[in-house]
C-alpha positions in Angstrom: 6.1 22.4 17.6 8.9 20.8 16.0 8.1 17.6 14.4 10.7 15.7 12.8 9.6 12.4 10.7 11.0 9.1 10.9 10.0 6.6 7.8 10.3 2.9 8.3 10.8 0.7 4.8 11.6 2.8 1.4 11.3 0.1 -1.0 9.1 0.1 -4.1 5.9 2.0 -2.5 7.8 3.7 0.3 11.1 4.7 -1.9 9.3 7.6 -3.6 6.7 8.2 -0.4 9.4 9.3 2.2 11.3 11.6 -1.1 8.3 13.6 -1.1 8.1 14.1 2.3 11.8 15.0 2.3 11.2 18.1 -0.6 7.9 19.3 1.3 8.0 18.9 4.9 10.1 21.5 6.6 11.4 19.6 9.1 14.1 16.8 9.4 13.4 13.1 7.4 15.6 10.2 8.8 15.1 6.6 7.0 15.4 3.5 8.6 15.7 -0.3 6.0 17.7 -3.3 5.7 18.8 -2.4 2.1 20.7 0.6 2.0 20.7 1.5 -2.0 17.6 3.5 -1.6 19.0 5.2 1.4 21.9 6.2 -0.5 19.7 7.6 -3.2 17.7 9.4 -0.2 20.4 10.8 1.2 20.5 13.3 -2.0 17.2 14.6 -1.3 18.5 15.3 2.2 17.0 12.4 3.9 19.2 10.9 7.3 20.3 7.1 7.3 18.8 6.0 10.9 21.4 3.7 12.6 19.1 1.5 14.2 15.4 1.7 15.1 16.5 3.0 18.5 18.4 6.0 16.7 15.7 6.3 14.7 12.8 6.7 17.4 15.6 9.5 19.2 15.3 11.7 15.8 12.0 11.3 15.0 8.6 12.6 16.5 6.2 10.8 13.8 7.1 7.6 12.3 5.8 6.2 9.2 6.0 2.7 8.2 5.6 1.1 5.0 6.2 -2.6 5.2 5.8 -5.6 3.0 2.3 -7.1 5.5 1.3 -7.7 8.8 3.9 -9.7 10.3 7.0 -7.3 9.5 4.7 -4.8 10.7 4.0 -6.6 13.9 7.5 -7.7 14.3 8.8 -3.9 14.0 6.5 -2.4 16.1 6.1 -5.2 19.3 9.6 -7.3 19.0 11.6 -7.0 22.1 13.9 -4.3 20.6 10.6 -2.6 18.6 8.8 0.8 18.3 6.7 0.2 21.8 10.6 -0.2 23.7 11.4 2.6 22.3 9.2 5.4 21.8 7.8 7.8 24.6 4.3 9.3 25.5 4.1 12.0 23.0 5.0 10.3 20.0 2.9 9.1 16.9 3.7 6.0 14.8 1.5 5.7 11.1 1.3 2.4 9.1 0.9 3.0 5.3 1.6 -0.7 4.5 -1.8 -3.3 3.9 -1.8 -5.0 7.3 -4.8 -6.7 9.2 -7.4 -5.0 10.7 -7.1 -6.8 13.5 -3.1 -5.8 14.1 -4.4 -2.1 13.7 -6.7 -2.1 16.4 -4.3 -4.4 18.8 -1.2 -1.4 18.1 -3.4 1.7 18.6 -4.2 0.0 22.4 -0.6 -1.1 23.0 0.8 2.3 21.7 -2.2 4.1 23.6 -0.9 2.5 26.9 2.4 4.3 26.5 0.6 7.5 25.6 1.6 7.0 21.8 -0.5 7.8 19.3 -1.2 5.5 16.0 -3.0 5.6 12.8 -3.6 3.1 10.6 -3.5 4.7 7.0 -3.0 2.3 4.0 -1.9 4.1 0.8 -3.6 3.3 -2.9 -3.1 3.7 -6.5 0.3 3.4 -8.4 3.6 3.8 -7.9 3.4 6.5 -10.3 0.6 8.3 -7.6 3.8 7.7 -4.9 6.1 9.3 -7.0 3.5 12.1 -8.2 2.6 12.6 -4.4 -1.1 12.0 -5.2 -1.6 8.8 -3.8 -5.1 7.8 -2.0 -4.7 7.5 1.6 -7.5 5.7 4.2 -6.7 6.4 7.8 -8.4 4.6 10.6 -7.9 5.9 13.9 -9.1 8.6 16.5 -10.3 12.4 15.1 -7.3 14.4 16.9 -4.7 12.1 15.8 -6.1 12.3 12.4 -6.1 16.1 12.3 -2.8 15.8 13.5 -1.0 13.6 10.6 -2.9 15.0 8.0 -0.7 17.4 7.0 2.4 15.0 7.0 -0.4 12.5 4.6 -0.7 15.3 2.4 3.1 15.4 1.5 2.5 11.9 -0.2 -1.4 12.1 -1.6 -3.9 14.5 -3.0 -6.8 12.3 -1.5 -6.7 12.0 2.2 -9.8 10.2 4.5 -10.6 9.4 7.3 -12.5 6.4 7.1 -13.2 5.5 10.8 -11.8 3.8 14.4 -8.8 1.7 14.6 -8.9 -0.6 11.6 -10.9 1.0 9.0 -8.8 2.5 6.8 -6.7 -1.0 6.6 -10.5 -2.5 6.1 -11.4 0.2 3.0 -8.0 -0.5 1.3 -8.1 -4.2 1.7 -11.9 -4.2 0.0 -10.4 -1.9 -2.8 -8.1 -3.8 -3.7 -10.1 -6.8 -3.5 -12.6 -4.7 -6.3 -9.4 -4.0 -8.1 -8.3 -7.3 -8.6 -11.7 -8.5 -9.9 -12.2 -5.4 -11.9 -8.6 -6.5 -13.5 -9.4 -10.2 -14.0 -12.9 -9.3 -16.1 -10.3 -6.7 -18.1 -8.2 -9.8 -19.1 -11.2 -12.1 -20.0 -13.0 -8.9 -21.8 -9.4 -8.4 -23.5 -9.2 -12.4 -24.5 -12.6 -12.2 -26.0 -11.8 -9.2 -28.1 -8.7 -11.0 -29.4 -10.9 -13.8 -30.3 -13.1 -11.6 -32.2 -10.3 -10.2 -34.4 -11.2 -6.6 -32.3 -7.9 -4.2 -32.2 -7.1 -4.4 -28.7 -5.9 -0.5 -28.0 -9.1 1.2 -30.0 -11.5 -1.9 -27.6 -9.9 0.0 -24.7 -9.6 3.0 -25.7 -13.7 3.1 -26.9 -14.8 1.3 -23.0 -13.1 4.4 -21.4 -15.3 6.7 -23.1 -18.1 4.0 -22.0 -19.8 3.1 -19.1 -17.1 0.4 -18.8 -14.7 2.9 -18.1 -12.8 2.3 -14.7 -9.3 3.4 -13.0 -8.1 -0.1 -13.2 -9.1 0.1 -17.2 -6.8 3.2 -17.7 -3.7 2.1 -16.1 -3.5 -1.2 -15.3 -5.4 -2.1 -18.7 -3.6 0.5 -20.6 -0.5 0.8 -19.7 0.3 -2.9 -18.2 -1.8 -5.3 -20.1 -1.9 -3.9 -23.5 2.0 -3.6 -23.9 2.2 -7.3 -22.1 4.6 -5.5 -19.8 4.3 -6.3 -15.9 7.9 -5.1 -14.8 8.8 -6.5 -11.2 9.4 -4.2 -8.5 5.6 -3.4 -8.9 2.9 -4.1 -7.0 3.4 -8.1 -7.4 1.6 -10.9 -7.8 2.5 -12.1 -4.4 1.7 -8.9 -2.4 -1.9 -9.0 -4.4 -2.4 -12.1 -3.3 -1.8 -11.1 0.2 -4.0 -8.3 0.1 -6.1 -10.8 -1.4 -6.3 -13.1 1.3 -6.8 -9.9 4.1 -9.8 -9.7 2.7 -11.2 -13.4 2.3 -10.0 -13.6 6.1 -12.5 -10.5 6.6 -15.6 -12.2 4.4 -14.5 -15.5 6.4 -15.2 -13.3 9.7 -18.7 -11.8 8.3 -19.4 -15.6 7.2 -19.9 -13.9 4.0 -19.2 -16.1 0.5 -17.0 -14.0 -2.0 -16.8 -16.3 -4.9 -15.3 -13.5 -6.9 -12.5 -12.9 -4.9 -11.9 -16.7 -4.2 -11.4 -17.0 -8.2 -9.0 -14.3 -8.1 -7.0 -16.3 -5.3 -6.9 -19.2 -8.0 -5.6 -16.8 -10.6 -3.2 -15.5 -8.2 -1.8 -19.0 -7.7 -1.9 -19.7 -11.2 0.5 -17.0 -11.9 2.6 -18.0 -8.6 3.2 -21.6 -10.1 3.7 -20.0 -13.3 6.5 -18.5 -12.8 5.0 -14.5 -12.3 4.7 -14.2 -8.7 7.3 -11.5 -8.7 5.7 -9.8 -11.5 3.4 -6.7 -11.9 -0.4 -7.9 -10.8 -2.2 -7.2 -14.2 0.1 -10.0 -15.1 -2.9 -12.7 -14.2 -4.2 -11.4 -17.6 -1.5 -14.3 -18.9 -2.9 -17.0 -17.2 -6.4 -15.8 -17.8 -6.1 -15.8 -22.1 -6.3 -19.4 -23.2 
């Protein structure tokens, strides 16, 4: 069966996601966004500039979305002119953006009315990983849908699970990214410390990741962000962590379950905000953390 791919927001993340899928899916790729430099560059690997959502949903059997957060999400899929208008039984719509739990499981019943399947499957690691095509994908939703995207997934990542129901793999990436965060903040402090102590910062690194501090966070955010002090923007941002961020706190708030961790990354996070580096890489919060 013919199953051509629609892809919904090629910015930073989603850019390099749907030009993978373009040079290894053997089917047609049309690309749907509001900035159209990245669909220029697309259209030399072959990809289709979508009209409109409506043209888009005509072309394309499977859609994949990769949004900012929850609301563009929620405005693109059940706005008046959305996804739900337009698609038909048969289809299949995929979210790789962060979005709320919650929004996951209220799409897979409003798409499951129409007959349209949906999968919630959140995408992790670095850009790099989205422009290598080995990202880490976690996909909530039912078996057979699963076994159906998986092979579209497997254009874009080298790790592929399936982490439950409706919701769960937005629930697994938000927690990883809250472990992330923290994991980078007690880099920064560990990194302030070893200043203090007259330690060469590279060989401290470089000596932990031979150690049982070693950690993916440590070798390349550490390494390759906080080290050179470089935290270029059009990365993951300060402002997208922090929304991430506060996915999860909204989940511990749910559980009534105290995260005082992740509430002191929040404070970092709006640190760096007022600072001035709320458009910058993430790792950036080792600035505000140094004294």
């Amino acid at each position: 069966m013919r199953n051509p791919l629609g892809f919904i927001g090629v910015g930073t993340m989603g850019e390099p996601m749907c030009r993978n899928l373009a040079l290894k899916w053997q089917q047609d790729i049309s690309a749907f966004d509001a900035n159209s430099a990245p669909l220029v560059r697309l259209a030399n690997d072959g990809v289709r500039a979508a009209k409109s959502l409506a043209d888009l949903c005509t072309e394309a059997h499977t859609i994949l979305l990769s949004l900012p957060a929850g609301e563009q999400v929620r405005e693109i899929c059940l706005a008046e002119n959305g996804l739900l208008a337009h698609l038909s039984e048969g289809q299949c719509v995929i979210d790789c953006g962060t979005s709320p739990p919650e929004l996951a499981r209220e799409l897979h019943k409003s798409f499951g009315a129409k007959g349209i399947a949906f999968a919630d499957a959140p995408v992790a690691r670095t850009r790099q990983a989205a422009i290598d095509g080995t990202l880490s994908i976690m996909v909530g939703g039912d078996e057979d849908v699963f076994a159906r995207i998986q092979p579209i997934l497997a254009c874009m990542a080298s790790d592929i699970t399936h982490c439950g129901g409706p919701g769960a793999g937005q629930t697994v990436k938000i927690l990883n990214n809250m472990m992330l965060f923290q994991n980078c903040a007690a880099i920064a402090e560990a990194l302030a410390i070893a200043g203090q102590a007259g330690l060469d910062e590279a060989l401290f690194l470089q000596t932990v990741a031979k150690s049982s501090g070693d950690s993916f966070a440590l070798r390349n955010h550490a390494m390759k962000a906080m080290l050179p002090r470089e935290y270029p923007e059009g990365a993951f941002s300060v402002r997208y962590a922090l929304k991430d961020l506060t996915y999860a706190l909204d989940l511990a708030a749910a559980a009534d379950i105290e995260v005082k961790g992740a509430a002191l990354i929040r404070q970092h996070f709006e640190r760096a905000i007022a600072q001035g580096y709320g458009e910058r890489y993430h790792p950036v919060v080792r600035e505000v953390i140094e004294p």
